[in-house]
Backbone as CSV, one residue per row, in Angstrom:
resi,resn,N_x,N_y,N_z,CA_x,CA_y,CA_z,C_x,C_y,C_z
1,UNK,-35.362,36.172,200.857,-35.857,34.822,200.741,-35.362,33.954,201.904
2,UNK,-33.860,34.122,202.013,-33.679,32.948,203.284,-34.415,33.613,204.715
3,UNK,-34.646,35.059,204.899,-35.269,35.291,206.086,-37.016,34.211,206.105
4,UNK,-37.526,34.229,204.700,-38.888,33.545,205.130,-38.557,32.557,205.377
5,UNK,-37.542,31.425,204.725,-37.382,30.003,204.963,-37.130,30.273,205.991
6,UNK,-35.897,31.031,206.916,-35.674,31.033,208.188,-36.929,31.070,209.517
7,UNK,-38.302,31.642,208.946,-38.912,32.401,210.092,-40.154,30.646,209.625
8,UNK,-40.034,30.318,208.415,-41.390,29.132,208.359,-40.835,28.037,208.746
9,UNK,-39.482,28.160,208.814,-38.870,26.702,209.832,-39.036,26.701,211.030
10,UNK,-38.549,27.769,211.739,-38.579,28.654,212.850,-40.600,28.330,213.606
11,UNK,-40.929,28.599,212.589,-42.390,28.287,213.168,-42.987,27.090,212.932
12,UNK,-42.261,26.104,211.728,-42.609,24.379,211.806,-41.862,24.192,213.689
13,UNK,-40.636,24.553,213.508,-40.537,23.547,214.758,-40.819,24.161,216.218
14,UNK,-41.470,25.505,216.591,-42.414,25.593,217.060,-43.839,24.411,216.996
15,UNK,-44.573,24.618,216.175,-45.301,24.313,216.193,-44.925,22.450,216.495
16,UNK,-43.937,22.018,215.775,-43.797,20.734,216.304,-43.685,20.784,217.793
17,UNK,-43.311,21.456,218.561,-43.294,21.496,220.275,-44.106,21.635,220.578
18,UNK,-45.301,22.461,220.153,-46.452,22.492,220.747,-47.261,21.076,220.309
19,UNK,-47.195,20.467,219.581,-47.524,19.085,219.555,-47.461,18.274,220.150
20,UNK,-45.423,18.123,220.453,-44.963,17.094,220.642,-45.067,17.429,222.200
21,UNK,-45.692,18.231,223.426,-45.987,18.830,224.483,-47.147,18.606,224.751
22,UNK,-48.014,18.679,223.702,-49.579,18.069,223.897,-49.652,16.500,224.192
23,UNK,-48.788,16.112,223.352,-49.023,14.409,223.372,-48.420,14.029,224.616
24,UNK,-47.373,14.863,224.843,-47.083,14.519,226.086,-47.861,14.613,227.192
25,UNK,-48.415,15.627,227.334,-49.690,16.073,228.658,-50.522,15.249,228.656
26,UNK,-50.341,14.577,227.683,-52.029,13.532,227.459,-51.893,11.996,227.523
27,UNK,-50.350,12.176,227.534,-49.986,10.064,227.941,-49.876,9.793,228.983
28,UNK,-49.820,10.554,230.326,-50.268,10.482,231.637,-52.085,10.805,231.792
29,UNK,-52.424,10.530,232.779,-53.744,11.017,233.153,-53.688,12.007,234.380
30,UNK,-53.928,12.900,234.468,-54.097,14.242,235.448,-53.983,13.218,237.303
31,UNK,-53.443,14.095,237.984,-53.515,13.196,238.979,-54.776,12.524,239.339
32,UNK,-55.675,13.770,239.534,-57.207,13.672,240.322,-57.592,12.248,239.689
33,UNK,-57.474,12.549,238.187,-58.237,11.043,237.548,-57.178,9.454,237.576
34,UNK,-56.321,9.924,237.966,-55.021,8.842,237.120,-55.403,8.231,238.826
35,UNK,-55.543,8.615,239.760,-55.681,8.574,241.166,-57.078,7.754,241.412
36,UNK,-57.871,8.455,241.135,-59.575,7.940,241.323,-59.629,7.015,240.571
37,UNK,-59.404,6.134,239.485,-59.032,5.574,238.727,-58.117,4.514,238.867
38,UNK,-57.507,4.430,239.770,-56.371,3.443,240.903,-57.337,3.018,241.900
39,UNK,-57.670,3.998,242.335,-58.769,3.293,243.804,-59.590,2.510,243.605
40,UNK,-60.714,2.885,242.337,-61.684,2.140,241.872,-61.102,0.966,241.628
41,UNK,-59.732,1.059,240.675,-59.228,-0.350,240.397,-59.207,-1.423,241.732
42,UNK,-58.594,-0.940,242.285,-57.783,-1.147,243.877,-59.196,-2.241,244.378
43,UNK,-60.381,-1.127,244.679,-61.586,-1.720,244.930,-62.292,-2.955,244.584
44,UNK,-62.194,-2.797,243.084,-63.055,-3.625,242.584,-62.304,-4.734,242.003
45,UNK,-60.629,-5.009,242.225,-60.057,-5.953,242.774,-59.992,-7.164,244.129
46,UNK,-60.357,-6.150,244.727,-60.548,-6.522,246.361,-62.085,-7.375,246.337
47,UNK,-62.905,-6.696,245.989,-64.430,-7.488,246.020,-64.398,-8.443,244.950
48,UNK,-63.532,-8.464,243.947,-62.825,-9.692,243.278,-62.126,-10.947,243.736
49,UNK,-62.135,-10.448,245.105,-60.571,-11.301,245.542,-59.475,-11.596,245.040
50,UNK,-59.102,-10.903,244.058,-57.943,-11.064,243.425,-56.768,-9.608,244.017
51,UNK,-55.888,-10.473,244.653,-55.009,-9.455,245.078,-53.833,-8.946,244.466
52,UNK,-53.244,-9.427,243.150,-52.756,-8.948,242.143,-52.778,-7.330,241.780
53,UNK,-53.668,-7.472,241.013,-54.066,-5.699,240.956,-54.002,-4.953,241.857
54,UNK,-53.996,-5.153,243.370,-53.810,-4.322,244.236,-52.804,-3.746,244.481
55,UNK,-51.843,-5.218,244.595,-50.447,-4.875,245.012,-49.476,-4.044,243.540
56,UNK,-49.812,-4.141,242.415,-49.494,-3.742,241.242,-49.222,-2.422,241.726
57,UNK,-50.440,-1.887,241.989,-50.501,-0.102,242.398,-49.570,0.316,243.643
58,UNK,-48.964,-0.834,244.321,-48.425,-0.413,245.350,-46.647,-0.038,244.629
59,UNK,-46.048,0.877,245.407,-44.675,0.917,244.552,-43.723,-0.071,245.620
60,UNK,-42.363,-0.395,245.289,-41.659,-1.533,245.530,-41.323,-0.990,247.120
61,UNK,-41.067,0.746,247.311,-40.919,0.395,248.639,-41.859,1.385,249.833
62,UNK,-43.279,0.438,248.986,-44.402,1.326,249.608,-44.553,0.562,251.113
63,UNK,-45.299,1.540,252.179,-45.461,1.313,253.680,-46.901,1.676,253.960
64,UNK,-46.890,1.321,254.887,-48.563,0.975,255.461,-48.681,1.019,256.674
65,UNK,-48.877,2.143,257.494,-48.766,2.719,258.946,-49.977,1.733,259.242
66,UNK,-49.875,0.819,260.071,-51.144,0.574,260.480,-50.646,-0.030,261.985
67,UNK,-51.651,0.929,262.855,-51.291,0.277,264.414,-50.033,0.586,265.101
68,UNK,-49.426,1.720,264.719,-47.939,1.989,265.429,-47.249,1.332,265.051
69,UNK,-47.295,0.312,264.103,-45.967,-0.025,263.084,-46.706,0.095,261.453
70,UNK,-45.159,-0.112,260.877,-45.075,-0.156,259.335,-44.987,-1.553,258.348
71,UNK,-45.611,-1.457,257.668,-45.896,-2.592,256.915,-45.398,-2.578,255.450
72,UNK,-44.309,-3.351,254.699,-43.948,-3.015,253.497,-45.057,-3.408,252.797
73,UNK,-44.459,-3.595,251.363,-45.342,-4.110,250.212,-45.493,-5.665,250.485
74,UNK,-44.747,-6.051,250.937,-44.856,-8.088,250.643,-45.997,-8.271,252.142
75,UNK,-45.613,-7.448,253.520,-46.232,-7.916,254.679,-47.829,-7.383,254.102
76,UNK,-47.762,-6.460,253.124,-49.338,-5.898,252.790,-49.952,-6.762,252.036
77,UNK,-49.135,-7.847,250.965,-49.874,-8.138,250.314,-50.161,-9.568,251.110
78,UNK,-49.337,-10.076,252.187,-49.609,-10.768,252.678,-51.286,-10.814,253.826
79,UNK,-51.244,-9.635,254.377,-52.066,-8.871,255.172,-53.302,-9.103,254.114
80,UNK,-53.396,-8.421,253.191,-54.382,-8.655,251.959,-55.114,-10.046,251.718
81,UNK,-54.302,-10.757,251.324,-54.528,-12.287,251.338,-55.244,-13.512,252.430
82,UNK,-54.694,-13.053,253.658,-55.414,-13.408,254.723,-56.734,-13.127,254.897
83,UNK,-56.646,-11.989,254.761,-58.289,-10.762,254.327,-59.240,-11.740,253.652
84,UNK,-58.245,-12.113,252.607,-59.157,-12.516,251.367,-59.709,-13.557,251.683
85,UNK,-58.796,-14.716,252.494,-59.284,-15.894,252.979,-60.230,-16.063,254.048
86,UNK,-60.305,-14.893,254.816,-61.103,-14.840,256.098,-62.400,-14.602,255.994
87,UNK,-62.723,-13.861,255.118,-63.739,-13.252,254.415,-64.148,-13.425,252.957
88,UNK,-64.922,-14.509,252.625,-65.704,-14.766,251.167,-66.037,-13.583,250.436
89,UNK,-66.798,-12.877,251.414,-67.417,-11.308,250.732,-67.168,-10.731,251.376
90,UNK,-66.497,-9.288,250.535,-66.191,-8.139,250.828,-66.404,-7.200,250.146
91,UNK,-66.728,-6.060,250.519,-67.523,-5.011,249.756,-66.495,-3.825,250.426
92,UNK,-66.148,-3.024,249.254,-65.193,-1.805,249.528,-66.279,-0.815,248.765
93,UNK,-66.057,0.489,249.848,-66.652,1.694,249.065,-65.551,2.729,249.726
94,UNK,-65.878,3.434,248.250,-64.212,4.329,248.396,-65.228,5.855,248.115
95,UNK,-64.773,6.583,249.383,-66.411,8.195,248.868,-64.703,9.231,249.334
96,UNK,-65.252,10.185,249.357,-64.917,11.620,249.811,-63.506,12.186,249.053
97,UNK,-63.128,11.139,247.975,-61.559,11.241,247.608,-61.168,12.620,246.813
98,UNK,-59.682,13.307,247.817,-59.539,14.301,247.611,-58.327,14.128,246.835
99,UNK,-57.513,14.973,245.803,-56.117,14.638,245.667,-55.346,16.071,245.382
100,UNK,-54.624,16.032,246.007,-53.397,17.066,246.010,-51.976,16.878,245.576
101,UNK,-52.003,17.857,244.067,-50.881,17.129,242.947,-50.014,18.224,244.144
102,UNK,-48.841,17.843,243.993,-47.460,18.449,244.883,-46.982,19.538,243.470
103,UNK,-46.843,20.412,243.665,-46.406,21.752,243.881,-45.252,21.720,242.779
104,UNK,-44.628,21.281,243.353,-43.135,21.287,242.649,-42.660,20.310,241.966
105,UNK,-43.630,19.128,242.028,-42.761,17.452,241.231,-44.331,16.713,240.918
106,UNK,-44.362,16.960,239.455,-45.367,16.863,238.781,-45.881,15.278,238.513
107,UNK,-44.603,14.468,239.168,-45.081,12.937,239.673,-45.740,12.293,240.998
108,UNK,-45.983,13.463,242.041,-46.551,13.397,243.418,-47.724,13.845,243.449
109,UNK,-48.304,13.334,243.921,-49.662,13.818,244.479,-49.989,13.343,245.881
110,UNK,-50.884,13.738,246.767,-51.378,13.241,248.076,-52.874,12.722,248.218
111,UNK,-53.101,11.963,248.354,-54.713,12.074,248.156,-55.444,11.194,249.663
112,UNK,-56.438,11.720,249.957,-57.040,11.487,251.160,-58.542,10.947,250.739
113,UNK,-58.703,9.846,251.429,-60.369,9.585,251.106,-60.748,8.532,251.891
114,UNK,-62.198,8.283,252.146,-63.126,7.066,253.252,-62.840,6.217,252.351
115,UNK,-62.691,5.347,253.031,-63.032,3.826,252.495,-63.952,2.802,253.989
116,UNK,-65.141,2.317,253.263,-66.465,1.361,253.952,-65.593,0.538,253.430
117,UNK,-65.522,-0.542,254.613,-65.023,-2.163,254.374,-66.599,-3.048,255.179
118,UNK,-66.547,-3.829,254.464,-67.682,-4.950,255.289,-66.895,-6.281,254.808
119,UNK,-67.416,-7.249,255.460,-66.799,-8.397,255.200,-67.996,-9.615,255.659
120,UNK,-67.992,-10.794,255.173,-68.750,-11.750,256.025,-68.194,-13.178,255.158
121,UNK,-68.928,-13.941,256.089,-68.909,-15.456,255.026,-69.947,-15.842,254.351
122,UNK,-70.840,-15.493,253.803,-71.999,-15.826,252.872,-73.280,-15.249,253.244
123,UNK,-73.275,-14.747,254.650,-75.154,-14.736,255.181,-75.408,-13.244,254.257
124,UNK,-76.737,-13.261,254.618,-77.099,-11.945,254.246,-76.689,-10.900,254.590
125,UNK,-76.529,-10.685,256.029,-75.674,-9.205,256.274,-74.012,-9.642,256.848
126,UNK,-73.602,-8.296,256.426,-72.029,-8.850,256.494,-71.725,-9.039,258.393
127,UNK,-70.508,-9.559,258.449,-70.268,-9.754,259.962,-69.471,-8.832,260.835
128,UNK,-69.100,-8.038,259.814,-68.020,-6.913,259.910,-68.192,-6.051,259.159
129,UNK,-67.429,-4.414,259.902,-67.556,-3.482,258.871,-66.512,-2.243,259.763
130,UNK,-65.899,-1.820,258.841,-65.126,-0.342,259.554,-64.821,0.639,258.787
131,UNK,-65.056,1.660,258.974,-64.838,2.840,258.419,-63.350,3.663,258.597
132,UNK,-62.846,3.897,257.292,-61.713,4.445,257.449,-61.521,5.300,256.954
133,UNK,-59.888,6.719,257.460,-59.874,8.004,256.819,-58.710,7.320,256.291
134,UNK,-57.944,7.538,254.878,-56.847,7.140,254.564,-56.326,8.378,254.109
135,UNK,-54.998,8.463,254.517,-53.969,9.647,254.222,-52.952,8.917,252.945
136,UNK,-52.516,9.287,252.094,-52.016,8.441,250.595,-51.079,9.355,250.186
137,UNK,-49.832,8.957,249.522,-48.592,9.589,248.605,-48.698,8.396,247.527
138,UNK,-48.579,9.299,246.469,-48.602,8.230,245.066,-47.822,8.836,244.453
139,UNK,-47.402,8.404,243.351,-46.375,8.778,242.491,-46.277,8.110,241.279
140,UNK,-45.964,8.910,240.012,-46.636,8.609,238.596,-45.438,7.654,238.162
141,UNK,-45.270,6.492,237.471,-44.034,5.849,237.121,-44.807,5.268,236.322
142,UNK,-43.793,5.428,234.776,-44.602,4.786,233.687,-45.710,4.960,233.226
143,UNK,-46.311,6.332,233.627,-47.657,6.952,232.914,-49.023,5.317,234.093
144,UNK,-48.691,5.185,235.146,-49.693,4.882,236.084,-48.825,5.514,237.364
145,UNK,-50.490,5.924,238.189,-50.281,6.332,239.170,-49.915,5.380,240.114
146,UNK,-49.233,5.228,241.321,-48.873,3.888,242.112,-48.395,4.870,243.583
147,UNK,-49.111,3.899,244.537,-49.241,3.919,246.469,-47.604,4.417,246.501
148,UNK,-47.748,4.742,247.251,-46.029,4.755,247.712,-46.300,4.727,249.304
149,UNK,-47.333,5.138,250.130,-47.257,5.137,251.170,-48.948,5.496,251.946
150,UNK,-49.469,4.892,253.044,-50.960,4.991,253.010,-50.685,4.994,255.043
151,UNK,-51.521,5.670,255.466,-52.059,5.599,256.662,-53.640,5.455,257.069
152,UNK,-54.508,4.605,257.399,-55.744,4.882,257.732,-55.714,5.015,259.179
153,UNK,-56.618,5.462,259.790,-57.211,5.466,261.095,-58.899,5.230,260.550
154,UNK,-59.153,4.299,262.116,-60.837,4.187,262.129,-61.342,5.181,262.500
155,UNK,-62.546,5.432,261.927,-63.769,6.624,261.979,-64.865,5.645,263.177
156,UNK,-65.167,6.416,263.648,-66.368,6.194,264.233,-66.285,4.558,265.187
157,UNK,-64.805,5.567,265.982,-64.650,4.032,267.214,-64.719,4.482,268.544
């Protein structure tokens, strides 16, 4: 008798791990999506003009290669803001996004993708526009994915 109690406990708390392992896998979102899912945000913040949400996704000591120097989080969100003021309308399109969860640390991923910027002050067609490749490190904190570090270069200059 104590061997069955022994072997149906034995397999309750099994089975509680395989539960309590599921719920876990499932209160994060997979990189690919937890990722694509940031950008869109990211995006459709930006054509919001609200730069809040952007910088949210950025982590505290995220950088921003742009132009042979580095840009923290505050000079980005500053950088951002100017953006915002210079330009009434702006239209972000985010295509080709790839992501590569890291290997060994199940909070990293890399992800690479275009982003179309246009910009103008009200007319019909915008006054500006540039195409970019962005190179990205993110990292999962608190079940959201968040920037830790971004490089673009222009396409087609």
């Amino acid at each position: 008798m104590g061997t069955i109690k022994r072997t149906a406990y034995g397999s309750f708390l099994l089975l509680q791990a395989a539960v309590f392992m599921a719920l876990a896998a499932c209160s994060a979102p997979p990189a690919e999506d937890g990722i694509s899912d940031a950008l869109r945000e990211m995006a459709d913040a930006i054509e919001a003009r609200q730069a809040g949400p952007v910088v949210r996704r950025l982590t505290a000591d995220f950088s921003l290669a742009r132009g042979g120097e580095a840009l923290d989080r505050e000079q980005s969100r500053r950088l951002l803001a100017a953006t915002l003021l210079r330009y009434p309308d702006i239209s972000i399109t985010v295509t080709g996004i790839t992501v590569l969860p890291d290997g060994a640390r199940p909070d990293l991923a890399e992800a690479r993708f275009n982003v179309l910027t246009t910009g103008g002050t009200g007319s019909l067609l915008p006054e500006t526009g540039q195409l970019y490749r962005v190179e990205s490190l993110w990292r999962l904190e608190d079940g959201d994915w968040l920037m830790v570090r971004a490089s673009a270069r222009r396409l087609m200059e």
